[in-house]
LOTITI-178466 format. One record per residue: residue number from 1; chain; x, y, z of N, C-alpha, C, O, CB in turn. Coordinates in pm, whole numbers, plus 50000, padded with zeros to 5 digits. Each point is the difference from the previous one (the first is absolute). Glycine has a CB too. Layout:
ATOM    nr   kette     nxx     nyy     nzz    caxx    cayy    cazz     cxx     cyy     czz     oxx     oyy     ozz    cbxx    cbyy    cbzz
ATOM   NUM       A       X       Y       Z       X       Y       Z       X       Y       Z       X       Y       Z       X       Y       Z
...
//
This chain:
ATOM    nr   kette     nxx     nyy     nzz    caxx    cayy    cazz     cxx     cyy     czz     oxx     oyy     ozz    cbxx    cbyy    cbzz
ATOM     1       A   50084   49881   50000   49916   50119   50000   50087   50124   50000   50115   50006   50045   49703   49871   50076
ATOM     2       A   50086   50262   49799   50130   50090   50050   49987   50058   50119   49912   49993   50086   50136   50063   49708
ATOM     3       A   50080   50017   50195   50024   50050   50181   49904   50107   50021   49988   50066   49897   50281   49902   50130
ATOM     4       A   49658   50073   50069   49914   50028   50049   49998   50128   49975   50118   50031   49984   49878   49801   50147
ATOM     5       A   49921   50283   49852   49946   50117   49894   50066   50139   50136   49999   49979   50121   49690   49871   49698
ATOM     6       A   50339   50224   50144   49998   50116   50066   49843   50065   50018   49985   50079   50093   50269   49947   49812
ATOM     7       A   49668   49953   50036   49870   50071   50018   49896   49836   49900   50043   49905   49936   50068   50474   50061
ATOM     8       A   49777   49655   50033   49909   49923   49935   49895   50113   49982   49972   50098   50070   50087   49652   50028
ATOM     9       A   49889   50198   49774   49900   50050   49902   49880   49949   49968   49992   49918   49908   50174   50138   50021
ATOM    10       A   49758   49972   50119   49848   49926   49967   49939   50057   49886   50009   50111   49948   49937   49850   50287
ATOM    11       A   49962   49889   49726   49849   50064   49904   49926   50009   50129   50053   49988   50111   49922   49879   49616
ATOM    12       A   49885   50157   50249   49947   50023   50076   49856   49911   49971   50036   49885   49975   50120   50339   50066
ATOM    13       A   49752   49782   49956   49908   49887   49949   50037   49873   49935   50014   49982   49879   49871   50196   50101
ATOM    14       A   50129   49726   50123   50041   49852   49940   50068   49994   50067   49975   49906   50076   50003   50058   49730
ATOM    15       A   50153   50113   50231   50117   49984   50058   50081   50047   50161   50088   49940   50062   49884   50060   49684
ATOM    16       A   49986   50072   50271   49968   50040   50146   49859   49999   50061   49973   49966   50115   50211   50168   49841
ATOM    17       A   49731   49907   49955   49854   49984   50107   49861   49939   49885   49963   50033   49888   50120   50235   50311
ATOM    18       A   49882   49653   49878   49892   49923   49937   49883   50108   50006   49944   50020   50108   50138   49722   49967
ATOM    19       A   49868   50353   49766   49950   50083   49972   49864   49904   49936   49905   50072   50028   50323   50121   49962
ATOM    20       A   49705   49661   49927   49981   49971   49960   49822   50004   50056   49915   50008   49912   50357   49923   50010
ATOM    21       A   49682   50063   50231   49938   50000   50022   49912   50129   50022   49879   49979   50010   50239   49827   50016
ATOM    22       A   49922   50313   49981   49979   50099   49922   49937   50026   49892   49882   50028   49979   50254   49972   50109
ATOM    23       A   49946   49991   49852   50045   50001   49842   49841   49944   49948   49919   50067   49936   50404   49860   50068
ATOM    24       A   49661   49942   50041   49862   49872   49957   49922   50079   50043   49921   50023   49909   50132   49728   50122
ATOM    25       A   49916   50315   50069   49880   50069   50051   50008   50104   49891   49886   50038   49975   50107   49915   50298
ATOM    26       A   50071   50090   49675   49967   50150   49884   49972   49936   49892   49958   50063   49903   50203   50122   50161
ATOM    27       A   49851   49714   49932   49963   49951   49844   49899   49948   49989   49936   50016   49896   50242   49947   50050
ATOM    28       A   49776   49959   50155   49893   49964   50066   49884   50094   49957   49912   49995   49914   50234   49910   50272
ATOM    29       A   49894   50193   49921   49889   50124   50005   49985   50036   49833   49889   49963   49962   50192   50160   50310
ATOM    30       A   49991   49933   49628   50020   50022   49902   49887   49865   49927   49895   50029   49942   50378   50119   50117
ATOM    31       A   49772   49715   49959   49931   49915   49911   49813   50045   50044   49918   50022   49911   50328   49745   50082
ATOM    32       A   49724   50240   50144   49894   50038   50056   49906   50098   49921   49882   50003   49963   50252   49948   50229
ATOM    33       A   49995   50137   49801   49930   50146   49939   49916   49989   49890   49911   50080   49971   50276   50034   50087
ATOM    34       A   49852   49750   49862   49973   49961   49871   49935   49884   50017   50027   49909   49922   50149   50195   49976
ATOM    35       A   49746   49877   50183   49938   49898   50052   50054   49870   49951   49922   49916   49956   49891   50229   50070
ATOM    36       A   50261   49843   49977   50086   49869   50028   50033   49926   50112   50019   50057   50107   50052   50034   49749
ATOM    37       A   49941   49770   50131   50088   49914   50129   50086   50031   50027   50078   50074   49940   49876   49777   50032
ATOM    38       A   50055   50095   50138   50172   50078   50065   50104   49916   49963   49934   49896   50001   49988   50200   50224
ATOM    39       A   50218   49857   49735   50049   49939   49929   50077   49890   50108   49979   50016   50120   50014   50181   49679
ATOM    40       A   50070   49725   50169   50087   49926   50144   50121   50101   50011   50054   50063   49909   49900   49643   50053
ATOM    41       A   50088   50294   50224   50117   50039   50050   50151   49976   49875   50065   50067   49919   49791   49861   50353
ATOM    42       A   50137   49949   49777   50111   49945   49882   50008   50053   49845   50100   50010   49929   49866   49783   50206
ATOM    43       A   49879   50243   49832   50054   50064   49875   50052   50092   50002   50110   49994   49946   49773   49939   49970
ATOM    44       A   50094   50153   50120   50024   50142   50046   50140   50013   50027   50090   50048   49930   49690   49979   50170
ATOM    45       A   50223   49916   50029   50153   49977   50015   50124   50035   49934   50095   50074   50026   49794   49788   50035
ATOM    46       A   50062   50022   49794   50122   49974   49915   50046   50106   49973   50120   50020   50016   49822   49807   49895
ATOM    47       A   49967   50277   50037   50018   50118   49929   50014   50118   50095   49962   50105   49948   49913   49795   49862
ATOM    48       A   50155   50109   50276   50040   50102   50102   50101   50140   49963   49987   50122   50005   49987   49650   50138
ATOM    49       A   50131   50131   49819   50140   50048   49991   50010   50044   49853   50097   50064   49958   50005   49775   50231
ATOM    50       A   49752   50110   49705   49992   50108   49894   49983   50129   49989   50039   50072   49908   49909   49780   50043
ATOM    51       A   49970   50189   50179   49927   50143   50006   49880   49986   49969   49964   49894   49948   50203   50226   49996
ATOM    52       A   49751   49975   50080   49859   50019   49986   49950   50028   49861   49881   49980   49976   50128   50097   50249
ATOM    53       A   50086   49977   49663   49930   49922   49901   49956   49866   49951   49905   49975   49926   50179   50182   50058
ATOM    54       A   50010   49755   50076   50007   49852   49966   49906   49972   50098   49953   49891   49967   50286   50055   49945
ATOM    55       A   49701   50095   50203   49889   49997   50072   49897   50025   49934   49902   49928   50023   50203   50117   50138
ATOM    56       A   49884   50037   49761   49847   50055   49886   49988   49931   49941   49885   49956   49998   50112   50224   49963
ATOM    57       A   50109   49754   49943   50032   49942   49962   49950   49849   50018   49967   49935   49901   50169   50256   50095
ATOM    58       A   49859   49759   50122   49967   49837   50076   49869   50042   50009   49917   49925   49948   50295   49973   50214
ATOM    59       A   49757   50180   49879   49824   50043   50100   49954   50006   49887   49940   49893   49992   50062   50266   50235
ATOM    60       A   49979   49914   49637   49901   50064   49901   50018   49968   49836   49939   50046   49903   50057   50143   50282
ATOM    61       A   50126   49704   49827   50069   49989   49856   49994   50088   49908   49965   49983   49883   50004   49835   50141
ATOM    62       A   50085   50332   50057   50015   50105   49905   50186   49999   49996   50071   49993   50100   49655   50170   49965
ATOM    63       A   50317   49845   49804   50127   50000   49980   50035   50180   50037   49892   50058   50012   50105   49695   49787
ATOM    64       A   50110   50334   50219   50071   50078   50010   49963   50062   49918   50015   50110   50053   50123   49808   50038
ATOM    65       A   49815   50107   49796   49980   50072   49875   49871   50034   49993   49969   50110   49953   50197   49785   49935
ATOM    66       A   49728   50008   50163   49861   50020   49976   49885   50104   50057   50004   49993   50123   50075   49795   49848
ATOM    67       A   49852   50276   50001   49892   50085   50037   50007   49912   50135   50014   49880   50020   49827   50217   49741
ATOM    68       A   50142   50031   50332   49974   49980   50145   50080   49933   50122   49974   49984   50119   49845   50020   49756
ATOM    69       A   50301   49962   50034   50120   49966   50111   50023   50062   50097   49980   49976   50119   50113   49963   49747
ATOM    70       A   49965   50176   50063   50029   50133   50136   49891   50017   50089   50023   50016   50120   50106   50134   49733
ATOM    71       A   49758   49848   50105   49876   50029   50120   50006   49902   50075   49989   50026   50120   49850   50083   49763
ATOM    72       A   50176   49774   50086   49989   49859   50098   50122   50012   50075   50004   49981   50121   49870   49847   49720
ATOM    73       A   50239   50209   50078   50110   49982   50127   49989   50093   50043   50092   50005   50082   50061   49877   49865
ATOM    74       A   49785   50222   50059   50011   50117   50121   49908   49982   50093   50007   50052   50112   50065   50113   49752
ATOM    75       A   49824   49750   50092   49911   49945   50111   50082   49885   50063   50005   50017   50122   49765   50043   49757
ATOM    76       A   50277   49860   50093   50059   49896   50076   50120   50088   50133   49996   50007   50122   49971   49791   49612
ATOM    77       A   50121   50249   50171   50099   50134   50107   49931   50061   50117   50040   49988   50116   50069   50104   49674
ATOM    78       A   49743   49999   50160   49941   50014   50146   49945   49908   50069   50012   50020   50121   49954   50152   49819
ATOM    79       A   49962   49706   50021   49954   49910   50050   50130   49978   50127   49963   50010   50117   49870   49901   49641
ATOM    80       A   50309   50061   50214   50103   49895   50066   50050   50168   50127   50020   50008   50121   50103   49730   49588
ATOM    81       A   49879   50372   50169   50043   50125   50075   49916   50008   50151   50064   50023   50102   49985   50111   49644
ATOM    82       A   49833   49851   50257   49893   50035   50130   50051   49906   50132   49980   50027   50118   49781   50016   49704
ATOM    83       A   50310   49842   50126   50095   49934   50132   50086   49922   49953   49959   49889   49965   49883   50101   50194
ATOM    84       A   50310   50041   49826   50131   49907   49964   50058   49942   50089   50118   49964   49997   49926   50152   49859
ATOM    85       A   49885   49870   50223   50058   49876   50120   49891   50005   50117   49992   50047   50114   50296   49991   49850
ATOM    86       A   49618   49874   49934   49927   49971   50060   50017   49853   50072   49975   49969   50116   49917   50205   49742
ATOM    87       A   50158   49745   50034   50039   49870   50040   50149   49994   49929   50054   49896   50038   49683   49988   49983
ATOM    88       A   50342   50186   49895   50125   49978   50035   50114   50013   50108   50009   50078   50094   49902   49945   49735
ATOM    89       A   50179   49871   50126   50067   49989   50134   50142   49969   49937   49980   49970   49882   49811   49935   50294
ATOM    90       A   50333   50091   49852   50136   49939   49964   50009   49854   50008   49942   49932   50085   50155   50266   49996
ATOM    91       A   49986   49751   49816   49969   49857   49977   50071   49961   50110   50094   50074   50028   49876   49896   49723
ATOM    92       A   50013   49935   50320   50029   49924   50124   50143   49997   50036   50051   49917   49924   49757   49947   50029
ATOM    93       A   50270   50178   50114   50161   49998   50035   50032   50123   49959   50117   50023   50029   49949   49741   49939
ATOM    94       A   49879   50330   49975   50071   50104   49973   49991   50148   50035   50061   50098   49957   49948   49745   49907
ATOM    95       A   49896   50144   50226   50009   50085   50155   50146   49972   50056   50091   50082   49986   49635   49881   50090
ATOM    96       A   50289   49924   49983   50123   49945   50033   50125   50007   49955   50098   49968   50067   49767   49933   49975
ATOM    97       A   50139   50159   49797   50099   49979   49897   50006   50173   50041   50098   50053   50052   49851   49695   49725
ATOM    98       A   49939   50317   50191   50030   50154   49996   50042   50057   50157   50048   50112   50018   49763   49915   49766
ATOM    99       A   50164   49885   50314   50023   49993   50081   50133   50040   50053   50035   50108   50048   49795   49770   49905
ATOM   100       A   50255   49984   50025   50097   49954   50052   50124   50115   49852   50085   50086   50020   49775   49590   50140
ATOM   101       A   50112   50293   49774   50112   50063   49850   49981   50179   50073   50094   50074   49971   49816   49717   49707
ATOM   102       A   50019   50248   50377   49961   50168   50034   50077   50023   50127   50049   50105   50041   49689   49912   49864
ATOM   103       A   50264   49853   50153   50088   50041   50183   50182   49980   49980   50089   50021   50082   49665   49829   50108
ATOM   104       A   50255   50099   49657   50169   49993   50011   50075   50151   49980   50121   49991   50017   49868   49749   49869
ATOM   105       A   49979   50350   50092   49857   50040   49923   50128   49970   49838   50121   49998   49981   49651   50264   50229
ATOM   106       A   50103   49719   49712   49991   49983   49848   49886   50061   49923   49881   49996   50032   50227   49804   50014
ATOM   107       A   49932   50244   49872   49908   50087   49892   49861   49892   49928   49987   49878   49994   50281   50289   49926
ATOM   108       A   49669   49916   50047   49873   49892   49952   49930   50135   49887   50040   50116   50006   49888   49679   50284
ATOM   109       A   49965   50156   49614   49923   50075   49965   49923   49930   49884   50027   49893   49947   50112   50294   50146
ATOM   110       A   49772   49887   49882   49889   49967   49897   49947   50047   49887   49910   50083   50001   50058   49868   50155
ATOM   111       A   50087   49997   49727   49993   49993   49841   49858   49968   49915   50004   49884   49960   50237   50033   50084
ATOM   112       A   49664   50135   49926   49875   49898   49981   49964   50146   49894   50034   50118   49997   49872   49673   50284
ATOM   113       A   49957   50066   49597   49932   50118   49878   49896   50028   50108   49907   50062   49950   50120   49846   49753
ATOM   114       A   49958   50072   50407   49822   50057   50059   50015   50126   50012   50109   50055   50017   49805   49766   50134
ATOM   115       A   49942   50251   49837   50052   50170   50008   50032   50088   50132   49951   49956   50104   49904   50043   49702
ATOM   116       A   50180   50056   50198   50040   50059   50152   49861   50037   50075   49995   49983   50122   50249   50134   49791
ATOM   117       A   49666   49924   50032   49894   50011   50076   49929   49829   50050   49889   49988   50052   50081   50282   49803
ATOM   118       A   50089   49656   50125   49933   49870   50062   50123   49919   50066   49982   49918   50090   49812   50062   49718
ATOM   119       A   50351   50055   50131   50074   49906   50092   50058   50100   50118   50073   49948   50085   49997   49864   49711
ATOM   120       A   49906   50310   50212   50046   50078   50124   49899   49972   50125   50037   49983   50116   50067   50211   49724
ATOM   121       A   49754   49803   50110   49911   50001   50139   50040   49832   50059   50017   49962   50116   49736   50234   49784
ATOM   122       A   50252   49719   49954   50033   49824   50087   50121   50004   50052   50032   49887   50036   49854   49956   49809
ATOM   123       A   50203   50243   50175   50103   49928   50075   50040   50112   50118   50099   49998   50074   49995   49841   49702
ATOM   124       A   49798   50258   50217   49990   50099   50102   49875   49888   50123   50004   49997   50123   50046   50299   49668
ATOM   125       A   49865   49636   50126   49900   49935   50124   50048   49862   49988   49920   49907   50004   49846   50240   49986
ATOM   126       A   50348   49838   49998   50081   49862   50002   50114   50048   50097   50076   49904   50014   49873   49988   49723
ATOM   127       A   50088   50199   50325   50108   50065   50044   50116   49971   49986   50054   49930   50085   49827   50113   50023
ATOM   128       A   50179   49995   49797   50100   49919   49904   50083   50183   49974   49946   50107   49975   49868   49596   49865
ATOM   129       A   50339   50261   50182   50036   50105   49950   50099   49991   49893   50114   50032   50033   49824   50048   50166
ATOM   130       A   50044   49883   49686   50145   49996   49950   50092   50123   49967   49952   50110   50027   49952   49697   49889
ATOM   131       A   50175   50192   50049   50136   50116   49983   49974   50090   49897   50030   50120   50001   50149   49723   50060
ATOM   132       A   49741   50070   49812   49989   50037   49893   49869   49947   49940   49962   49883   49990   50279   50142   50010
ATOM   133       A   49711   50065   49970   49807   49929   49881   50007   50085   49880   49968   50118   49985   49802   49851   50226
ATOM   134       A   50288   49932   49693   49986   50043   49871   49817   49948   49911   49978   49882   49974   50358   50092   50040
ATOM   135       A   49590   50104   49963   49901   49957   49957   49965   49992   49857   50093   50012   49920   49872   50050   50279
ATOM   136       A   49937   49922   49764   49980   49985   49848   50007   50153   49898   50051   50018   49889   49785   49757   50200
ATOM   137       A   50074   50337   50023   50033   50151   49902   50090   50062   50091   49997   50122   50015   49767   49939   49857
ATOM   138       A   50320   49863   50192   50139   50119   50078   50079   50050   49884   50054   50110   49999   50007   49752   50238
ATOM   139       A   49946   50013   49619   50105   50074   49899   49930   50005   49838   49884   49991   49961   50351   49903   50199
ATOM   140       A   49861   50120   49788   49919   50004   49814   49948   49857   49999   49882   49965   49993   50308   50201   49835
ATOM   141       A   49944   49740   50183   50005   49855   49969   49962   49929   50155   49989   50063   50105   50217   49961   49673
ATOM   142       A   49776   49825   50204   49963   49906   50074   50070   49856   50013   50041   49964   49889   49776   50171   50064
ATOM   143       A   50198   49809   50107   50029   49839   49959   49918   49935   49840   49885   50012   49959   50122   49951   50352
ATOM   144       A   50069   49992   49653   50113   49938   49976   50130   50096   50023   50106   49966   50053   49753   49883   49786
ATOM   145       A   50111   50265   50115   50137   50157   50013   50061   49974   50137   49931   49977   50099   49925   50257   49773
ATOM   146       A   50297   49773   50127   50062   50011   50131   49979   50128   50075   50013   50001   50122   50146   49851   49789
ATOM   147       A   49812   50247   50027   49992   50142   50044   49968   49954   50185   50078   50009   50095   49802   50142   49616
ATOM   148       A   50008   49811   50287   49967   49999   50092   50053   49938   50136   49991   50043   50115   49876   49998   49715
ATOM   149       A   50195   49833   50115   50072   49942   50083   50173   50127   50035   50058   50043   50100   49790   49661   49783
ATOM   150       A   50159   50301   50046   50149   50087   49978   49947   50098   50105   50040   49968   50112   50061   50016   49602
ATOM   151       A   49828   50116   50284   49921   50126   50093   49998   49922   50122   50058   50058   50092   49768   50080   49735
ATOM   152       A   50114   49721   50212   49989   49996   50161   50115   49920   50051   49999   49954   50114   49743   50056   49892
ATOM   153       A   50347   49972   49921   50138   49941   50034   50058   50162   50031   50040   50006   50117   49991   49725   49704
ATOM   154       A   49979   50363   50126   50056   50132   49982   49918   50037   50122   50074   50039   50091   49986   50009   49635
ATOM   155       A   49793   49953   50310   50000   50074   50126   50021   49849   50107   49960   50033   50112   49848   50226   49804
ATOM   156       A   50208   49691   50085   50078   49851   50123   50129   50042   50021   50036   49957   50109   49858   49811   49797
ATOM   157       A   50208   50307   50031   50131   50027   49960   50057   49868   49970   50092   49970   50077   49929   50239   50055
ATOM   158       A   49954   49714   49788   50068   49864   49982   49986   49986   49905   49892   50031   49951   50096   49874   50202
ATOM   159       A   50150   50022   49746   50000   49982   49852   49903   49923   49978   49950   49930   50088   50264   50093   49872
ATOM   160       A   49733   49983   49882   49961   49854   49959   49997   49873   49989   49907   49920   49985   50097   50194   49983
ATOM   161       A   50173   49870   50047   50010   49882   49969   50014   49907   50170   50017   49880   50022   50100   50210   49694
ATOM   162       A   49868   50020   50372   49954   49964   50177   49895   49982   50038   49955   49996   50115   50172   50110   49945
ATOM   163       A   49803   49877   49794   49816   49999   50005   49948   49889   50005   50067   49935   49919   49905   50232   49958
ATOM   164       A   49927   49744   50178   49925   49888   49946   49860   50076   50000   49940   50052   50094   50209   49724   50001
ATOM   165       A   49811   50211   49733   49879   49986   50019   49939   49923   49986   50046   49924   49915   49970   50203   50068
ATOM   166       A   49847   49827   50077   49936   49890   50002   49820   50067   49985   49948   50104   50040   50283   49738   50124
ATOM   167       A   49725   50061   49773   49903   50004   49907   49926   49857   49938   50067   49900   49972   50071   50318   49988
ATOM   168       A   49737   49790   50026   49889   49844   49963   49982   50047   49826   49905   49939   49951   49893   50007   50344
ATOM   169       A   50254   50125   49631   49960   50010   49875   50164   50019   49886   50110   50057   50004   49608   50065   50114
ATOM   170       A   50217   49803   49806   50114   50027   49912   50082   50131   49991   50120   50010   50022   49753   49838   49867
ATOM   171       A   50030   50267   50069   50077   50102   50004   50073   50022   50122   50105   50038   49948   49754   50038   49899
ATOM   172       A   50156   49928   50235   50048   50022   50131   50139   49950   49964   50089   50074   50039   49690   49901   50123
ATOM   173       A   50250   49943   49789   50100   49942   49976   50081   50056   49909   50119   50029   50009   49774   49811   50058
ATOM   174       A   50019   50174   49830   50044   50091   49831   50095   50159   50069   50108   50042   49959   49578   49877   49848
ATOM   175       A   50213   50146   50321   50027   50123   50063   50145   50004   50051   50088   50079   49967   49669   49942   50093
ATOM   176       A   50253   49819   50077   50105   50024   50058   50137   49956   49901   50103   50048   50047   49744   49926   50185
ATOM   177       A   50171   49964   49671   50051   49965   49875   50106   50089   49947   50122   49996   49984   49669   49908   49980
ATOM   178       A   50064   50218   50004   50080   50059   49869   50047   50138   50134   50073   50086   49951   49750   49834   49720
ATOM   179       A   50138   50104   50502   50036   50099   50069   50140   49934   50050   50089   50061   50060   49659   50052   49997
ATOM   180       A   50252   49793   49917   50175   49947   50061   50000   49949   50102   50102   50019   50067   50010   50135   49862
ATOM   181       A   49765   49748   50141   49984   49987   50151   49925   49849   49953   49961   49963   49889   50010   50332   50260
ATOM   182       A   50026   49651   49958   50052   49840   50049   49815   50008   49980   49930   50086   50053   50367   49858   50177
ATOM   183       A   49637   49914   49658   49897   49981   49967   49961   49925   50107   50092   49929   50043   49935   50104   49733
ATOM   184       A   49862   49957   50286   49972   49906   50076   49834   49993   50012   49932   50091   50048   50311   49938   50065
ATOM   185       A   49705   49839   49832   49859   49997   49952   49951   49880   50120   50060   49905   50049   49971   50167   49641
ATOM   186       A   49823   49987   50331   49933   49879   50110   49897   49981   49957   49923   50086   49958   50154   49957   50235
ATOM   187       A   49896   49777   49812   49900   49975   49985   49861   49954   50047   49929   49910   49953   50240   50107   49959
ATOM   188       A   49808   50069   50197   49900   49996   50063   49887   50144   49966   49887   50003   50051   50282   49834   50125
ATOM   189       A   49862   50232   49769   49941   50123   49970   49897   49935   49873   49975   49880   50003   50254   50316   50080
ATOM   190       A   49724   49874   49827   49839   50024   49882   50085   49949   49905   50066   50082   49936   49759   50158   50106
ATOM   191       A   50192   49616   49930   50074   49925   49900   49836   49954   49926   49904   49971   50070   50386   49930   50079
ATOM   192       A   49707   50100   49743   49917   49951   49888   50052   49838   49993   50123   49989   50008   49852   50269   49844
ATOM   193       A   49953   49624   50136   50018   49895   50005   50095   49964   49922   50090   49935   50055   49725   50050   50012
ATOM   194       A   50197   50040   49801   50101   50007   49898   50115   50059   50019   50084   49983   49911   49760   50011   49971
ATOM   195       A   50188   50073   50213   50156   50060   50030   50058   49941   50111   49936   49947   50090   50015   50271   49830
ATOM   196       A   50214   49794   50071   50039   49903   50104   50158   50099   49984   50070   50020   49901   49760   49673   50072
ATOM   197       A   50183   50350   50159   50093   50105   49977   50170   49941   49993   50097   50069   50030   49706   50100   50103
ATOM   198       A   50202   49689   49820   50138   49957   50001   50026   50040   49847   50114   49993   49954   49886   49799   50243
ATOM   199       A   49875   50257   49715   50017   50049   49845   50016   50137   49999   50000   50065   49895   49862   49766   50010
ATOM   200       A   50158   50237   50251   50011   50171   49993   50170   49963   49995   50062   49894   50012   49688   50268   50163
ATOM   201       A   50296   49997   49800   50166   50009   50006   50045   50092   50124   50030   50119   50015   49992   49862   49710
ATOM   202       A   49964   49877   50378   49997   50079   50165   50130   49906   50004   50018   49903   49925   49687   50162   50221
ATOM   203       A   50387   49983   49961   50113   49929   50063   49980   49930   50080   50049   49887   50007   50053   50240   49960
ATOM   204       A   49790   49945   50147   49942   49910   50105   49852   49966   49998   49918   50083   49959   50255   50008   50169
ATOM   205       A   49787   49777   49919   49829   50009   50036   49974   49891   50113   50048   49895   50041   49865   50171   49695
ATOM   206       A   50004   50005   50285   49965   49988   50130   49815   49941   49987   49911   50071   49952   50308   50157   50143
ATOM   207       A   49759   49627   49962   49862   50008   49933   49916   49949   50111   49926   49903   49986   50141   50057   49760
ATOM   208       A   49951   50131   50406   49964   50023   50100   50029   50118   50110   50095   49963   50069   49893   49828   49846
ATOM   209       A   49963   50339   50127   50020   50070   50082   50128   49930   50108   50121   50014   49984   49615   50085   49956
ATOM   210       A   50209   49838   50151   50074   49912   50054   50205   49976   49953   50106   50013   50060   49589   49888   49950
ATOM   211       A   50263   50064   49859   50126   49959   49966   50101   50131   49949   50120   50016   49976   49757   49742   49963
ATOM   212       A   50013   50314   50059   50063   50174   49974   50093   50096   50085   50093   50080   49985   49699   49918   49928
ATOM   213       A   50084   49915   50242   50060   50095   50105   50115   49913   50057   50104   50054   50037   49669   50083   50029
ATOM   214       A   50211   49740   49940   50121   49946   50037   50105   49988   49935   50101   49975   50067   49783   49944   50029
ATOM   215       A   50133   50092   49760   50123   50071   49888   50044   50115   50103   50103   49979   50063   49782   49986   49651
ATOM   216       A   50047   50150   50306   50079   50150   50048   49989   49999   50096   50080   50084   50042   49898   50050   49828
ATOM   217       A   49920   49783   50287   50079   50078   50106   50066   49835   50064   49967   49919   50087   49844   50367   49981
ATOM   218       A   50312   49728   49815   50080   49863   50088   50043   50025   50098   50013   50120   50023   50056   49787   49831
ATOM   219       A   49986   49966   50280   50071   50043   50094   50141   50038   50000   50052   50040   50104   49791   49848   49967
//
């Protein structure tokens, strides 16, 4: 394995905090609106870590292009906006992970496309502080773009290549890649049945919380 990161880098939905149950309730509500069934947890799920178009997308089989997308996903956004942690919570061990990596002390922070108006209030009522929250409109570009990663390594004061980021989606990987910092993909986050992240181009993976936190806070 490599030697252990000067700072760690999170996604944020999938990968530090289980956002998914949320998430199902806005789409939910959304399928409702349209008098529709409510869809299964698990479907929903998969598609998490697409964004809420790919949510309109699952709920209404309206593609990205079509009359009435934007209205549906802006209804789904307020739908999830009115409570973002309501039932999310951090995936299991990693209270413990942010925990223990914060008292040596060591740098930490958070990389994610969600928009700042929805991932600032969840990790303000998650009480979570990281060093750095790069969000989806903090810059021009987004993930896959390193920009972003590069900016919260720059306010962490720690190079890139002292970086692990870690992340449940391909791009995440594509991000920490082409920013010069140590890929590291898990597979416990909004994997689509068909993906299996030993086909991402991560250095490390990790395909349990558990096995994450005991990688970084060795004795």
């Amino acid at each position: 394995m490599s030697a252990l990161p000067r700072a760690l880098l999170f996604d944020l939905d999938g990968t530090l905090v289980d956002t998914a149950p949320d998430l199902a309730r806005a789409t939910n509500a959304l399928r409702q609106h349209h008098d529709l069934p409510a869809l299964p947890y698990e479907a929903i799920r998969a598609q998490v870590s697409n964004g809420g178009s790919a949510l309109v997308t699952l709920a209404l089989g309206l593609p990205l292009e079509a009359p009435g997308h934007g209205e549906a996903r802006q209804f789904l956004l307020d739908a999830y906006g009115r409570d973002v942690a309501a039932e999310s919570r951090l995936f299991p061990g990693l209270e413990r992970l942010i925990a223990g990596w914060s008292l040596a002390p060591r740098a930490w922070g958070i990389v994610t496309n969600k928009p700042r108006a929805y991932a600032a209030p969840l990790i303000t009522a998650l009480g979570l502080s990281p060093g750095a929250l790069l969000c989806a409109d903090d810059l021009p570009v987004k993930k896959p773009a390193p920009e972003p990663l590069w900016v919260a390594a720059e306010r962490l004061g720690v190079a890139p290549e002292a970086c692990w980021y870690i992340g449940d989606h391909r791009r995440d990987m594509e991000a920490a890649r082409a920013a010069g910092m140590t890929a590291v993909a898990v597979g416990y986050g909004y994997l689509d049945a068909a993906e299996s992240i030993d086909e991402w181009p991560a250095e490390l993976r990790f395909a349990t919380p558990e096995a994450l936190v005991s990688a970084l806070l060795q004795p």
